[in-house]
VMD Tcl script that builds the backbone (N, CA, C; Angstrom):
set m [mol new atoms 264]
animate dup $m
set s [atomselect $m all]
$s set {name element resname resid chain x y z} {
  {N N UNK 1 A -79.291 50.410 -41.479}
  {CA C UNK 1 A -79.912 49.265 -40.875}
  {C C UNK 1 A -80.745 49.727 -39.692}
  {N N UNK 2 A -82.137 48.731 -39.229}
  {CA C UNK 2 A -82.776 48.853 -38.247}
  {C C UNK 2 A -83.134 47.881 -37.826}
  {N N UNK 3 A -83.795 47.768 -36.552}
  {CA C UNK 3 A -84.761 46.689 -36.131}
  {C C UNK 3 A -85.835 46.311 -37.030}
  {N N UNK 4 A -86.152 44.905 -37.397}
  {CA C UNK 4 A -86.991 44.656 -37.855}
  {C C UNK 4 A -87.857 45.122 -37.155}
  {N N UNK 5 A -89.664 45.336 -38.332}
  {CA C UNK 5 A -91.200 45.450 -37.663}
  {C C UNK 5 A -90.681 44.049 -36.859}
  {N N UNK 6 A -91.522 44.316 -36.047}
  {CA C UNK 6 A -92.131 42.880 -34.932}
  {C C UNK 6 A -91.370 42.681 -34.034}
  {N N UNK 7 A -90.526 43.376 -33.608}
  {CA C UNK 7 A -90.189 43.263 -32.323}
  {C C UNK 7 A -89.926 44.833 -31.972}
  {N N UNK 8 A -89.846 44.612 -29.918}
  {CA C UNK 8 A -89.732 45.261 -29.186}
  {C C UNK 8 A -88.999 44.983 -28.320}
  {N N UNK 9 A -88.156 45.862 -27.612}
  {CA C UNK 9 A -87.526 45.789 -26.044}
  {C C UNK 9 A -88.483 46.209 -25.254}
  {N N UNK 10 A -88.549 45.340 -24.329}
  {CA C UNK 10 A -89.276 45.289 -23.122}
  {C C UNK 10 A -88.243 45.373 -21.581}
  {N N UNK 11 A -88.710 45.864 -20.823}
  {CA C UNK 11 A -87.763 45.433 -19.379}
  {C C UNK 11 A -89.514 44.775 -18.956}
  {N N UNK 12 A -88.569 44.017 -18.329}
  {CA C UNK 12 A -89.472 42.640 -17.500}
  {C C UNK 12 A -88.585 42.581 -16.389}
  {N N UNK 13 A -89.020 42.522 -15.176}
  {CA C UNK 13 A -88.607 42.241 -13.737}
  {C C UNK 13 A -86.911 42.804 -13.486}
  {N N UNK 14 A -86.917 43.862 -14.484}
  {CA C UNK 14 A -85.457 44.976 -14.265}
  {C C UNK 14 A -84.601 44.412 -15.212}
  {N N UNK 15 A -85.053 43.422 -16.358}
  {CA C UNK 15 A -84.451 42.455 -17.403}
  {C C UNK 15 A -85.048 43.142 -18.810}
  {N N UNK 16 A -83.770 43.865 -19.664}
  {CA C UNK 16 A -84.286 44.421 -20.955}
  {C C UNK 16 A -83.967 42.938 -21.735}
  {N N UNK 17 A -85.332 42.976 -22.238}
  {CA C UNK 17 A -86.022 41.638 -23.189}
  {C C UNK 17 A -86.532 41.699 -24.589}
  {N N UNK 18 A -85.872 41.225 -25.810}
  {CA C UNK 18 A -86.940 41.746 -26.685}
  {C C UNK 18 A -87.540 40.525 -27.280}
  {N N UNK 19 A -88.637 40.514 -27.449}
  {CA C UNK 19 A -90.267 39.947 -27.632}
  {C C UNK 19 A -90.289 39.948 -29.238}
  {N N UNK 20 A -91.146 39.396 -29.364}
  {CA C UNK 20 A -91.518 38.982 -30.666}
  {C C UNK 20 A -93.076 39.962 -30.966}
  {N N UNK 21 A -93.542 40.610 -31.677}
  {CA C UNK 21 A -94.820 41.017 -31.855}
  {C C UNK 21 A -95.423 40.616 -33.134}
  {N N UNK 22 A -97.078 40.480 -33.247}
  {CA C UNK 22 A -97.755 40.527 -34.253}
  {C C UNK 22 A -97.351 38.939 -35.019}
  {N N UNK 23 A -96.983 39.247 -36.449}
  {CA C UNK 23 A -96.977 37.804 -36.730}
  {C C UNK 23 A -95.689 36.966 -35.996}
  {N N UNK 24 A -94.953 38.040 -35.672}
  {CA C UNK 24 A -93.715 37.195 -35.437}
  {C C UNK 24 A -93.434 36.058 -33.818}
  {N N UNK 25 A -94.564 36.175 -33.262}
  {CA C UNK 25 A -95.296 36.087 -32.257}
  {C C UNK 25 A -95.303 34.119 -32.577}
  {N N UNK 26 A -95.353 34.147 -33.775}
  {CA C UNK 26 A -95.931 32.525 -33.646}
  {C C UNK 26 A -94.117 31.956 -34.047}
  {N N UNK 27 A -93.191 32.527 -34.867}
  {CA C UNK 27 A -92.604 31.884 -35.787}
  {C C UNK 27 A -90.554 32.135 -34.314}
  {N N UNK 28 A -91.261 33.186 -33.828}
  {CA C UNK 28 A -89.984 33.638 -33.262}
  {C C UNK 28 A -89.968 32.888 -32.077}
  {N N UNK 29 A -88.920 31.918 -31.389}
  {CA C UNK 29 A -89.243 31.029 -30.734}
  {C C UNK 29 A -88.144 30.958 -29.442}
  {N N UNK 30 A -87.234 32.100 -29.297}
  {CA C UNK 30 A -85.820 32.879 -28.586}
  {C C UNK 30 A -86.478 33.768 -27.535}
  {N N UNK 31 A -86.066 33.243 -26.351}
  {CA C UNK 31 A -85.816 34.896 -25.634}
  {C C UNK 31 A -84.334 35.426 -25.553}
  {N N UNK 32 A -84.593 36.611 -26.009}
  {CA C UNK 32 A -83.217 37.218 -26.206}
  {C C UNK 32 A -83.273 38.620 -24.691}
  {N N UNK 33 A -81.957 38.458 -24.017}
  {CA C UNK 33 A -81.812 39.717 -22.550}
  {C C UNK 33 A -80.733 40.182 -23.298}
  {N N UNK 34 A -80.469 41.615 -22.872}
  {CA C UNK 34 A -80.016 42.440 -23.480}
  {C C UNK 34 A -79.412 43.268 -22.332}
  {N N UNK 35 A -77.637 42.851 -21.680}
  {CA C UNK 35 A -77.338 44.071 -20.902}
  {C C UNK 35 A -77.973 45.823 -21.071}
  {N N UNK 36 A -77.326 46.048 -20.605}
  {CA C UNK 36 A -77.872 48.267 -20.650}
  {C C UNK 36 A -77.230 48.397 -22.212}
  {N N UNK 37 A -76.017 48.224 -22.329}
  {CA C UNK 37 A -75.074 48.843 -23.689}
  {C C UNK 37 A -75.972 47.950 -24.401}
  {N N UNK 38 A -76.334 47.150 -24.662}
  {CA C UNK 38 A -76.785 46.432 -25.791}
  {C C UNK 38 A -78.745 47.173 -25.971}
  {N N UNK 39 A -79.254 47.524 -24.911}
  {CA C UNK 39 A -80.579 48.142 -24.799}
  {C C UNK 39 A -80.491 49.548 -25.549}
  {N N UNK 40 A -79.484 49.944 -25.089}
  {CA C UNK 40 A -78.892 51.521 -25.685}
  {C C UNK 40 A -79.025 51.425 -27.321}
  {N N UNK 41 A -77.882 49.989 -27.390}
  {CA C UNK 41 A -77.662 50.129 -29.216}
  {C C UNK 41 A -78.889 49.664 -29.430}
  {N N UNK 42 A -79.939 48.784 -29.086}
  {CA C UNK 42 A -81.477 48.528 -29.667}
  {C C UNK 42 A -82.123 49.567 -29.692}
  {N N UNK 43 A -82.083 50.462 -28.880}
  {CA C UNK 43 A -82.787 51.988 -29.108}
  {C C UNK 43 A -81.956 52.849 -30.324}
  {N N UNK 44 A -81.000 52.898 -30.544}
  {CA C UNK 44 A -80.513 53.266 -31.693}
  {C C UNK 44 A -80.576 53.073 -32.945}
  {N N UNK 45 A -81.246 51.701 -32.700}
  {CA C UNK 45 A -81.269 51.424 -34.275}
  {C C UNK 45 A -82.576 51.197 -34.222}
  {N N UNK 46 A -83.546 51.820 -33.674}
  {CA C UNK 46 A -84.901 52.304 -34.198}
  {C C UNK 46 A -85.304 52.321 -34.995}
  {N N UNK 47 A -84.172 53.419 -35.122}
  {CA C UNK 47 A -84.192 54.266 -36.570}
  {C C UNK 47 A -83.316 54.103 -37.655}
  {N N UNK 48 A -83.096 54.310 -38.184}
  {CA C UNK 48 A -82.331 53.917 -39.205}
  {C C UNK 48 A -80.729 54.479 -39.400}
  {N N UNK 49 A -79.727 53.674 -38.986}
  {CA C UNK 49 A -78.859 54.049 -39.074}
  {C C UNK 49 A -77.631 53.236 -39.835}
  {N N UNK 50 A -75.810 53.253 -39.135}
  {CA C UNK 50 A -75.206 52.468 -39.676}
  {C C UNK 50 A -74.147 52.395 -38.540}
  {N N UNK 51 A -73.280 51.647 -38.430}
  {CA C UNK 51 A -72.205 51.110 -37.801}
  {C C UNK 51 A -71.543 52.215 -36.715}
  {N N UNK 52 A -70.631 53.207 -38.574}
  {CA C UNK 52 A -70.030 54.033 -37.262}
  {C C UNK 52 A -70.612 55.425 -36.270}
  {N N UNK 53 A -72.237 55.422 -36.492}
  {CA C UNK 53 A -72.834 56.330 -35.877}
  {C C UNK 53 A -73.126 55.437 -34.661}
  {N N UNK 54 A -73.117 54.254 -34.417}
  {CA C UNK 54 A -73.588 53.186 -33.619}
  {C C UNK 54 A -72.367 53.762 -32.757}
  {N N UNK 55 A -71.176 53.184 -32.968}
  {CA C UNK 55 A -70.111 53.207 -32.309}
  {C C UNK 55 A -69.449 54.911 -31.534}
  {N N UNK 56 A -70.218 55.507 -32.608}
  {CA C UNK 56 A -70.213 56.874 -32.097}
  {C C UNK 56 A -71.166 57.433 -30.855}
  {N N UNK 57 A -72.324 56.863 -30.587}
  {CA C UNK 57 A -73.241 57.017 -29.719}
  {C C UNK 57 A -73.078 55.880 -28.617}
  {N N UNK 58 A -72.118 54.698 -28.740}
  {CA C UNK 58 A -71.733 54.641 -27.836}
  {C C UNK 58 A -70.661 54.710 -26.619}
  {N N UNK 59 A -69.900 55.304 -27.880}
  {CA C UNK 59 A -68.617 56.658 -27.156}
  {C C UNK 59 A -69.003 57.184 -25.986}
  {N N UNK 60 A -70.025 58.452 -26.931}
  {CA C UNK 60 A -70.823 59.368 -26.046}
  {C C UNK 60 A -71.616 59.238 -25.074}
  {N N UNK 61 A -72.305 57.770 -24.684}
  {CA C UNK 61 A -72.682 57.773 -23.666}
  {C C UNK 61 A -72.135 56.760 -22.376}
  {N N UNK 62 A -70.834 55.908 -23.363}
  {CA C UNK 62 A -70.269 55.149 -22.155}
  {C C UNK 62 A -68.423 55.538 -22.154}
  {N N UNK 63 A -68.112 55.063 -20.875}
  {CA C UNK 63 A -66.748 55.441 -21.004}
  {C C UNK 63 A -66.111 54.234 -21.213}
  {N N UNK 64 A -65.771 54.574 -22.545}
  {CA C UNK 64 A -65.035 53.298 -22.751}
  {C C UNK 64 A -64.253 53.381 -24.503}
  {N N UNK 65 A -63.093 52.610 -24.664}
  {CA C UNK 65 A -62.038 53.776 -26.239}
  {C C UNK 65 A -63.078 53.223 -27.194}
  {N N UNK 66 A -62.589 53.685 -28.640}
  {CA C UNK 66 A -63.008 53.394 -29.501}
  {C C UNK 66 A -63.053 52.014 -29.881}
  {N N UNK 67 A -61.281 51.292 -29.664}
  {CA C UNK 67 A -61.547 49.686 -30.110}
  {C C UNK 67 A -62.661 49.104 -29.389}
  {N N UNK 68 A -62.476 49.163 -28.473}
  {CA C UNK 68 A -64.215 48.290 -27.452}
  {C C UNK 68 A -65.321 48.237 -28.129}
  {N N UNK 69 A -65.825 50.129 -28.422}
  {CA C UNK 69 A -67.037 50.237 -28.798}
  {C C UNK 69 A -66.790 49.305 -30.041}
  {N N UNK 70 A -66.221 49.749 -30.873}
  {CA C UNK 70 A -66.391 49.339 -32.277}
  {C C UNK 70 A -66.497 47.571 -32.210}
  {N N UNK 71 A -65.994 46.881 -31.520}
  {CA C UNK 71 A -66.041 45.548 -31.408}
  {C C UNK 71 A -67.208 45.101 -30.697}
  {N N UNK 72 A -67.640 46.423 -30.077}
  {CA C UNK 72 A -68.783 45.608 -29.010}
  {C C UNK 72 A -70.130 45.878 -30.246}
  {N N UNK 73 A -70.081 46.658 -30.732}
  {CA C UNK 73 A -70.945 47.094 -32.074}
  {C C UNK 73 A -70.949 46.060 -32.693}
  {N N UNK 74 A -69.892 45.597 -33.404}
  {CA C UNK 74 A -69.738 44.619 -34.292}
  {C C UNK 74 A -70.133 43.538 -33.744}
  {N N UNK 75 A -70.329 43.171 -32.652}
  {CA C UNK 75 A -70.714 41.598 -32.082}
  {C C UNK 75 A -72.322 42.005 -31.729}
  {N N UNK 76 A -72.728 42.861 -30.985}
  {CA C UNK 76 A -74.335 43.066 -31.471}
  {C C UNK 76 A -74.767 43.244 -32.585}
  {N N UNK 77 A -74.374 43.769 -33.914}
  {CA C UNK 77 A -74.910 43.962 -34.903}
  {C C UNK 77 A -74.950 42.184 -35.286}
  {N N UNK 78 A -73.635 41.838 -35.354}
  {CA C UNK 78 A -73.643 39.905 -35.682}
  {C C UNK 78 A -74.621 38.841 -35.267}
  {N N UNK 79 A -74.976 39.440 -34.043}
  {CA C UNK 79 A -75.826 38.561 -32.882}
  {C C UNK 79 A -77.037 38.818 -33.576}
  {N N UNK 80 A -77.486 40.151 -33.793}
  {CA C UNK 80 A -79.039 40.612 -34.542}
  {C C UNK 80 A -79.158 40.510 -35.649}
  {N N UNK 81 A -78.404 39.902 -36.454}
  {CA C UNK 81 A -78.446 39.548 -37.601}
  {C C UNK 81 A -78.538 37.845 -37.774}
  {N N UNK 82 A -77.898 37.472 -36.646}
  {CA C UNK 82 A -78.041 36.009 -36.641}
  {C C UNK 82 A -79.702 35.255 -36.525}
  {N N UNK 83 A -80.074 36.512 -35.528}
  {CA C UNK 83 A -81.117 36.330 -34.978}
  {C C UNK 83 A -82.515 36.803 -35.983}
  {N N UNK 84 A -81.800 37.062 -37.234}
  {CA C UNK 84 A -82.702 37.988 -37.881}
  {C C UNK 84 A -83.657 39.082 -37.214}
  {N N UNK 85 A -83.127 40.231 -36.428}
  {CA C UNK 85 A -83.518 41.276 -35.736}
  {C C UNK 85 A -83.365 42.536 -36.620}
  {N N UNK 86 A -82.946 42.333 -37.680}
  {CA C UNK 86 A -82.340 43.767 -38.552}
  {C C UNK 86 A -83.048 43.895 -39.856}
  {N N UNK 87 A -83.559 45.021 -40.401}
  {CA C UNK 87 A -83.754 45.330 -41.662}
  {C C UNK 87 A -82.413 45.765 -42.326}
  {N N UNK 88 A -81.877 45.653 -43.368}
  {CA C UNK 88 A -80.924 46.633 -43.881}
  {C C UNK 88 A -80.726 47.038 -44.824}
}
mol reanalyze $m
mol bondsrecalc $m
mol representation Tube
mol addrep $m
């Protein structure tokens, strides 16, 4: 899974934001803010990945056990999917 084309994270006034681009510009009608851990996992899934590499990269860069990550994964991946933010 990845971010859909048409959007971007933005920081706006020290606020990571992601925007709507191109066509999605007319139809996407949400502003969505995005703590740091949640900016982190939007940069991660750039590219194309899956769950437990998600949860693995955010091991490695926050201190915090595995149940957390993996739940905090699972509720952003839910949220961006709700939001239709994901290719998969």
């Amino acid at each position: 899974m990845k971010i859909a084309d048409g959007f971007a994270l933005k920081v706006i006034a020290d606020t990571n934001v992601v925007v709507p681009t191109g066509t999605n510009t007319v139809s996407f009608r949400s502003i969505i803010s995005l703590n740091d851990s949640g900016a982190f996992l939007w940069k991660q899934l750039e590219t194309d990945t899956d769950e437990e590499r998600l949860v693995s990269a955010l091991l490695g860069e926050y201190d915090t056990d595995e149940e957390t990550a993996r739940a905090d994964v699972r509720e952003f991946i839910e949220n961006a999917r709700a939001a239709k933010l994901l290719d998969e």
